[in-house]
Structure formats: C-alpha cells, structure tokens
DOROTOR-394826 format. One record per residue (C-alpha): x, y, z. Coordinates in pm, whole numbers, plus 32768, in hexadecimal, padded with zeros to 4 digits. Example, Ala and Ser with C-alpha at 12.3 -4.5 7.8 and 13.67 -1.06 7.14 Angstrom:
<sites>
84CE7E3E830C85577F9682CA
</sites>
This chain:
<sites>
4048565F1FCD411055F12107406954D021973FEE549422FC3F15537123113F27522B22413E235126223C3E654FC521A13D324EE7212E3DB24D6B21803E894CF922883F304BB721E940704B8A216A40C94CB720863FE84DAD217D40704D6522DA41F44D3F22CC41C54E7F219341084F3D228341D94EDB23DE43164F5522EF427E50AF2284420450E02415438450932471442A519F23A0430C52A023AC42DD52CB24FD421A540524A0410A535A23CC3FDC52AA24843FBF516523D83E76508223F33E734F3923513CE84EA723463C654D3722D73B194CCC22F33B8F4B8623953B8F4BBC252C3C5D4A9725703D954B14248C3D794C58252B3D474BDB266A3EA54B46261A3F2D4C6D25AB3EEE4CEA27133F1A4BB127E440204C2E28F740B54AC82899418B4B292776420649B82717407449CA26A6407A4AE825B73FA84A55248040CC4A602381422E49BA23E143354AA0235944984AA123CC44B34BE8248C433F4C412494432C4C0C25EB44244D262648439D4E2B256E422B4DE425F042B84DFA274643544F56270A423A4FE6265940FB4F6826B1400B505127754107516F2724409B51C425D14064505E254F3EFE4FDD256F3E354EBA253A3CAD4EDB254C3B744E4024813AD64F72246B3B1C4FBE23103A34510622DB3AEB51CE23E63C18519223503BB451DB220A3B35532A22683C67536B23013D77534622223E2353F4211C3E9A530C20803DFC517B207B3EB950541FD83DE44F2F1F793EAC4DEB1FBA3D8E4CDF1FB03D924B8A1F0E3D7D4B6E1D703D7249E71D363D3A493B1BF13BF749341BA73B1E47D31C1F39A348381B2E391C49051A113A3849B2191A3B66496418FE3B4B483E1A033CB0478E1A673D7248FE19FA3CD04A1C1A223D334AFE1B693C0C4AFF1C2E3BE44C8B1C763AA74C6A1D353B584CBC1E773BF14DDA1DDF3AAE4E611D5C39E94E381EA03B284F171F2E3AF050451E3C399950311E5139855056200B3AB851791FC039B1521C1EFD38A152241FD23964527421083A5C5387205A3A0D54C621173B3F558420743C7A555F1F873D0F53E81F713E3053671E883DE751DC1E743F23510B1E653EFE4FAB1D9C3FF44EB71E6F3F504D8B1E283F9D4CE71CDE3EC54D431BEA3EB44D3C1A403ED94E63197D3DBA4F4419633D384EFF1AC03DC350571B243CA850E01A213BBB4FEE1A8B3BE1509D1BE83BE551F31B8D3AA951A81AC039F651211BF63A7F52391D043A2853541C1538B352D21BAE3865526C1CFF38F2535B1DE1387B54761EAC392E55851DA43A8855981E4D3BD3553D1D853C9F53FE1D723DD653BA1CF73E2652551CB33F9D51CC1CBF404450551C66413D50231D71413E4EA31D5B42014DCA1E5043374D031E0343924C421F5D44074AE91F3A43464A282064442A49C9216F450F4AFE215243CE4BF7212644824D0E222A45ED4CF121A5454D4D3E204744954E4A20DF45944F03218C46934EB4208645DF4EB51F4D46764E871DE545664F811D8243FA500C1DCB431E50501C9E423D51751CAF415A519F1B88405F52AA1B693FD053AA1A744060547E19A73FAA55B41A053FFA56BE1B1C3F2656141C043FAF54CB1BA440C555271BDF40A855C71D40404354881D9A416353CE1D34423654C41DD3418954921F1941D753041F2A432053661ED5435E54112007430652EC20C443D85215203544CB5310204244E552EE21C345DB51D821A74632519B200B4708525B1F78468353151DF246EC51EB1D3C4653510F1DC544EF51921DA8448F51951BFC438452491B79426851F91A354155521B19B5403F51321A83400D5027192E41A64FF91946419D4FB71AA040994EC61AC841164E06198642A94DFA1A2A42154D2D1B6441584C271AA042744C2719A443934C201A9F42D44AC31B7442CD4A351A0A442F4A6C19B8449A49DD1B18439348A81B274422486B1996458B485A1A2344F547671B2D4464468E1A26455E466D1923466545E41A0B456D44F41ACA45514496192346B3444B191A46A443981A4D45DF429F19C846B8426D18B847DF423E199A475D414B1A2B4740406A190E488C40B31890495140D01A0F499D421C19E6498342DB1B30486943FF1B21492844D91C204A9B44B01B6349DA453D1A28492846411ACA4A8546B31B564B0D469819F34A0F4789193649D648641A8A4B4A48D01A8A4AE3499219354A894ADF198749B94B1A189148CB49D61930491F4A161AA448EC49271B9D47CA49531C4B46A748931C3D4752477D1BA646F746791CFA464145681C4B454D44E61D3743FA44091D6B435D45431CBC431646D91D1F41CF47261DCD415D48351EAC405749181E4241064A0B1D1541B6492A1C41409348501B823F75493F1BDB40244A7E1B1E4093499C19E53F30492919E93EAF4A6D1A063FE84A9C18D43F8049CF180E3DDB4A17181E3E3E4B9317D33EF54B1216743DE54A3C16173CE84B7116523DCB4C4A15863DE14B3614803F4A4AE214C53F22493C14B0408749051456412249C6158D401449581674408247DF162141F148551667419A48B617AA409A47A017F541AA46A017C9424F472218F5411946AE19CB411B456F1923429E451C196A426045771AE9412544781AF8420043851A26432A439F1B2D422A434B1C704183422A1BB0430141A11B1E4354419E1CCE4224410B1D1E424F3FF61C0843BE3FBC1C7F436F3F801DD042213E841D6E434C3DD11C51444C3DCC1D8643793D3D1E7E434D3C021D6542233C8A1CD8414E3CC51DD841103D7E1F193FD83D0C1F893FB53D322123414F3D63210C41713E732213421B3FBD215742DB40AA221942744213219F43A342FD2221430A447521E141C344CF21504211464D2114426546BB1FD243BB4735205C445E4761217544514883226442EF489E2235418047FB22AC40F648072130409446F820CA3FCF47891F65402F46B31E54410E45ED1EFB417644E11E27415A43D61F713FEB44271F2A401543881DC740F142701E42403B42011F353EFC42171E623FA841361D7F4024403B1E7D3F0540281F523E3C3FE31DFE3F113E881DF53E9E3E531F453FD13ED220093FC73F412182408A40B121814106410122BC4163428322F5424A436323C742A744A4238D4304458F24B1420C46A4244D40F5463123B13FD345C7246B3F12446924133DC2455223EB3E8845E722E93F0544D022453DE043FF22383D2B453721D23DF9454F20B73D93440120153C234412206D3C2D45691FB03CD944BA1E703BE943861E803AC544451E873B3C450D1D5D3B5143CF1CAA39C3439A1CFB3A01429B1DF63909422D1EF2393C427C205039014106209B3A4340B21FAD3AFB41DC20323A9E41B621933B3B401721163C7840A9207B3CD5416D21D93CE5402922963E333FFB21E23ED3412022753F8F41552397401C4288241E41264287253F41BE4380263F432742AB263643D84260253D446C410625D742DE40C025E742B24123246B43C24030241343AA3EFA24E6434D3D97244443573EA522DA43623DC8218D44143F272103444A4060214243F34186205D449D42FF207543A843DC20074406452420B2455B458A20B6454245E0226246E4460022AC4683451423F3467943E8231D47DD43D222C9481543B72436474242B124AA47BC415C253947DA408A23E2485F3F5C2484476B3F3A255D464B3F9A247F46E03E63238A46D73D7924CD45433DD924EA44F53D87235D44983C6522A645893C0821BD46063C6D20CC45DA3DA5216B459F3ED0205445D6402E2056456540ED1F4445E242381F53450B43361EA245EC447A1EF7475E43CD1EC547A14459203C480D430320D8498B427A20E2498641641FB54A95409220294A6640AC21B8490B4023219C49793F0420884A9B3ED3215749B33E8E227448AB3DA3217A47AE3E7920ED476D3E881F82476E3FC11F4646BA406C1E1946D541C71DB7465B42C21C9E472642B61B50482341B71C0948B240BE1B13
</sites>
C-alpha cells in the first residue's frame, strides 16, 4: 500500500520533530500532526519559529522548509483521521498516579481514547502505528478495541517505537542507528510493515530499518531505556564510592569504557538521569514482571530507580552538610532545570528532586536556565507537591522560596552556592571571577554534571564539589 497521507495523534516531543522529519524527506506524503491542546498547536504554527512548543536543535529549519507544504498542524483531529492511510499515535503514557498499579503502571488511557475516536471516524483501510512507548501487549489491546468498535473496515496495527535522545532528536532521526518496525506475521501484516518501510526508506539505507514481530518490538524499547538508564546508575554507584575513597569517577569510567566489550557511553555520572523514558519505562518494567509473577527480576530492575533517587537525595544532602548543616534562607543558585541540555524538558528532572529536598530545609532556590520558562518550572514543583497530598495553602508557601531569573549574573549574585543541574555548554563559559566576587564566602559550586574547570575555579577560591570526586 503506497502511502499518501499520514496523520499523527499528539504534537509533543516524539510527534512534532518525528513528523517535521518524515514531511522533510517525503515531500510526496501530506503529513497532519493534531493535539487537542490549541495553544501547542498554535505554536506549532506561530510564524515566530524561536516559539515552536518543543526546543530541538535544528527543528526550527525543518519546520521552516516544510510547514504548509505537506507538513500540517491543526486541532481538528476527525478530519485527519478520516484522511489518512496511515495514523501514528504518539500521545503521553505516564506512570500511573490512582487505581492499579499506582506509581508503575503506564497509564494507556490516552492511548485508548486514540483507538477508540480512529474507530468511530475510520471511513476506510488504516494501518495504526504505536510510536509512543507502550508495554507489550498494547498492540493487542488496540487491535481488540479497533476491530470491536469499528465501522467493519480493516486495521493493521504496527510497533515502530521511538529511540531519539532529547536534545539531538533530528540528528537521531536523520541518522538513525536503527528503526524498529514490528507488525504481524500475516500477509496483511505484513503489507503494512512493508509500507512504513518505504518511508523510512526515503533517507535510511536497508540496514538500518529492522523488522519483528509487534511483542519483540515493543519489549526492545522498554528493554533498551532500561539497559541505558542501568549503565547510568551503576556508575553514579561507583561515584559515590569514589568519593569516599578519592578515587576520581571519570578516570574509572575511562578505565572500564576503553573495554569494548563495556563501551563508553553512558558512563557520565551525574546529579541523576531524568526526562520522561528512563524511570517511567523501568516502572512500567518492573509492574509488567510483577504481573507475570517475575518478583526477583522486577527487584533487579527496581533498584535502578532507587539508585537514581539515591544519587539526587546524596547531592542534596552534600550541599545541606557543605553549607555547615544548614541552608535555611541561604540563597541557592540553581544553574539548569532541564533534564539535559539541548532541550526545554523538564519531566523528571532531578533539579525537581533537589530542590524539593532543599527547599524542605527551608532553602531559597534561585533558577536560570536559558530555555525553560518560570511557569514551567514552578509548575513542575506544584505538580510534585500536590502528588504528595499537599495543601495548596503549603504549596502555594513552598513557592515563595523560588526564584526564577532571565540572567544568569542575576541568578548568581549575593548566591551562598551554586548548583549545576543541567549540563547547558554556556556554563563553562561564564565569568567565574566575577561570579566569586558577587558570593558570600566561602563561595560553593557544586557541580552536578562534572562540566566546570576544577582547578580554574579553586584557583580563583571556590570550593568546588563534584560527583564521585575524591
């Protein structure tokens, strides 16, 4: 079936720059990409493209040569629907916050909700392509739903998750290691598979594009976050046991990376990984082995989470132990809130959990980060407090000790410390000496990314204190 119309449900961060990509090299295919929220497609559109919704290195460009050529943005999600061939479903799965399996479940009710308006719109043919990330099964779950529920016509469903690393989403897009394409076995199945290989095939060569059956390929992307986020964790382990016995975290992780059969990647330790795969799909993991009455390999797994939430509380703890035990009022300098950078998401961003922590001993946090908003930021803790069944009078408390700033200089000035949280490549660059002139002393830097120059800023009178830093 040769395709001629696309339609994507969700227009964050796997469905726009995806979507903007496929528009690019298939100049021939009409793509629309539909959200329910107006004011993120209203930014898909803004003529402004500095204010397209998602920040993406290179976005910008590819939106510019696209859009209103084949690439579309529109609310109107039935029209689209009923116009495509083929419709990938890219809407949020978090953890689940009530009922069954609260804390680790993937909540799918997005995803149904999807199938079931596909259903009732459907006026011919579709194949349905899973891109969010999903647990195994869910491709039967949909099928289920389409078939009972539909208006008689015939859907194919395929697993074609995503595997872009935030921050350098269009390089791994246009230059990917691999796209996974799982589908039925059948004739029709398939078909189907062969017709998402052909758009891939626009710009990646055969290799690069692997086919399986849909249970293998929704199983690789939860399995291949919880390889990389256990990689993450084990040396941020290590680093905490270098620092007791002044061994240097990033001389060992050159040691054992030079191994080929370890590889160095993902050996950075850090404040902690966040972003909105890593923990959700080991939760999601880990709920799938107890439900299959696996206990011993969902604890494996499960101690992953734990080490990451161990790492942001051992920073936190430093800083309160460095400041002489307490921060109360002490102004701390927040550099980054984003999970990483090259990128606005802030989901799981361990400066959430630090500054949850700090503000908890009655710290001020002052934030800059050049592209997240303080609506954002602020948003994010109100959304964690009132998970933890606080009142909006404490919460509404609790944001009078945050600050968020448009300078950096501003962030810093009269600072009791300064915490790296997001590894922007700006910092490195700023004006240290005259940053150290505008502390209180001593003047603390506590670098959460190991991106700073060690001995230029002691030189200059900081203590400096890194991760896994003897």
């Amino acid at each position: 079936m040769k395709i001629k119309n696309i339609c994507c449900l969700g227009a964050g961060y796997v469905g726009g720059p995806t979507m903007s990509v496929i528009a690019l090299k298939c100049p021939e295919i009409k793509v629309t990409v539909v959200d329910l929220n107006e004011n993120r497609i209203a930014a898909w559109n803004n003529e402004d493209l500095d204010k397209l919704p998602v920040y993406e290195p290179g976005l910008a460009e590819v939106v510019r040569e696209a859009r209103n050529r084949n690439l579309f943005f529109s609310t109107d999600a039935d029209s689209a629907i009923e116009a495509a061939d083929m419709i990938f479903i890219a809407v949020n799965t978090p953890t689940k916050t009530y009922g069954e399996g609260k804390g680790m479940a993937a909540d799918l009710k997005f995803v149904e909700l999807c199938a079931r308006q596909i259903a009732k719109v459907a006026k011919s043919d579709k194949i349905i392509v899973e891109k969010s990330t999903l647990p195994v099964r869910t491709a039967e779950t949909l099928q289920t739903i389409l078939d009972r529920t539909g208006n008689g016509f015939k859907f194919e469903v395929l697993s074609n998750p995503e595997f872009l690393a935030e921050g350098t989403a269009l390089n791994d897009l246009l230059n990917a290691d691999r796209v996974l394409i799982g589908g039925k076995q059948t004739e029709n199945g398939q078909r189907a598979i062969q017709s998402l290989v052909d758009i891939y095939a626009h710009w990646l060569s055969p290799k690069q594009i692997l086919t399986t059956n849909v249970w293998s390929s929704e199983l690789s992307k939860l399995t291949a976050n919880a390889f990389l986020a256990q990689r993450i964790s084990s040396i941020n382990a290590l680093s905490a046991l270098c620092e007791v016995t002044e061994a240097d975290v990033d001389e060992v992780a050159v040691a054992i990376g030079t191994d080929t059969r370890i590889g160095s990647k993902f050996l950075k330790a850090s404040v902690g990984f966040g972003g909105s795969c890593f923990q959700k799909d080991i939760l999601n993991l880990v709920y799938l082995c107890r439900y299959f009455n696996l206990p011993e390999v969902a604890d494996y797994w499960e101690q992953v989470i734990i080490l990451n939430d161990y790492q942001k509380y051992r920073f936190a703890k430093k800083i309160i132990s460095s400041l002489f035990n307490t921060v109360s009022d002490k102004k701390i300098t927040f550099l980054g809130w984003a999970f990483k950078k090259d990128t606005n998401d802030t989901r799981e961003s361990a400066a959430i959990y630090v500054a949850e922590h700090l503000i908890e001993d009655g710290a001020e946090i002052h934030v800059f980060d050049p592209k997240v908003s303080e609506t954002k930021i602020k948003a994010d803790l109100k959304y964690l407090w009132e998970l933890k069944g606080l009142s909006d009078h404490k919460i509404e408390l609790k944001l009078k000790q945050i600050f968020v700033y448009d300078t950096p200089s501003e962030a810093m000035d009269q600072a009791h410390a300064v915490a790296v949280l997001t590894e922007w490549d700006e910092f490195k660059d700023y004006d240290w000496e005259k940053i150290y002139i505008n502390m209180y002393k001593p003047a603390f830097v506590f670098d959460g990314r190991n991106i700073l120059d060690v001995e230029k800023l002691t030189a200059i009178g900081f203590e400096v204190k890194g991760i896994g830093k003897g």
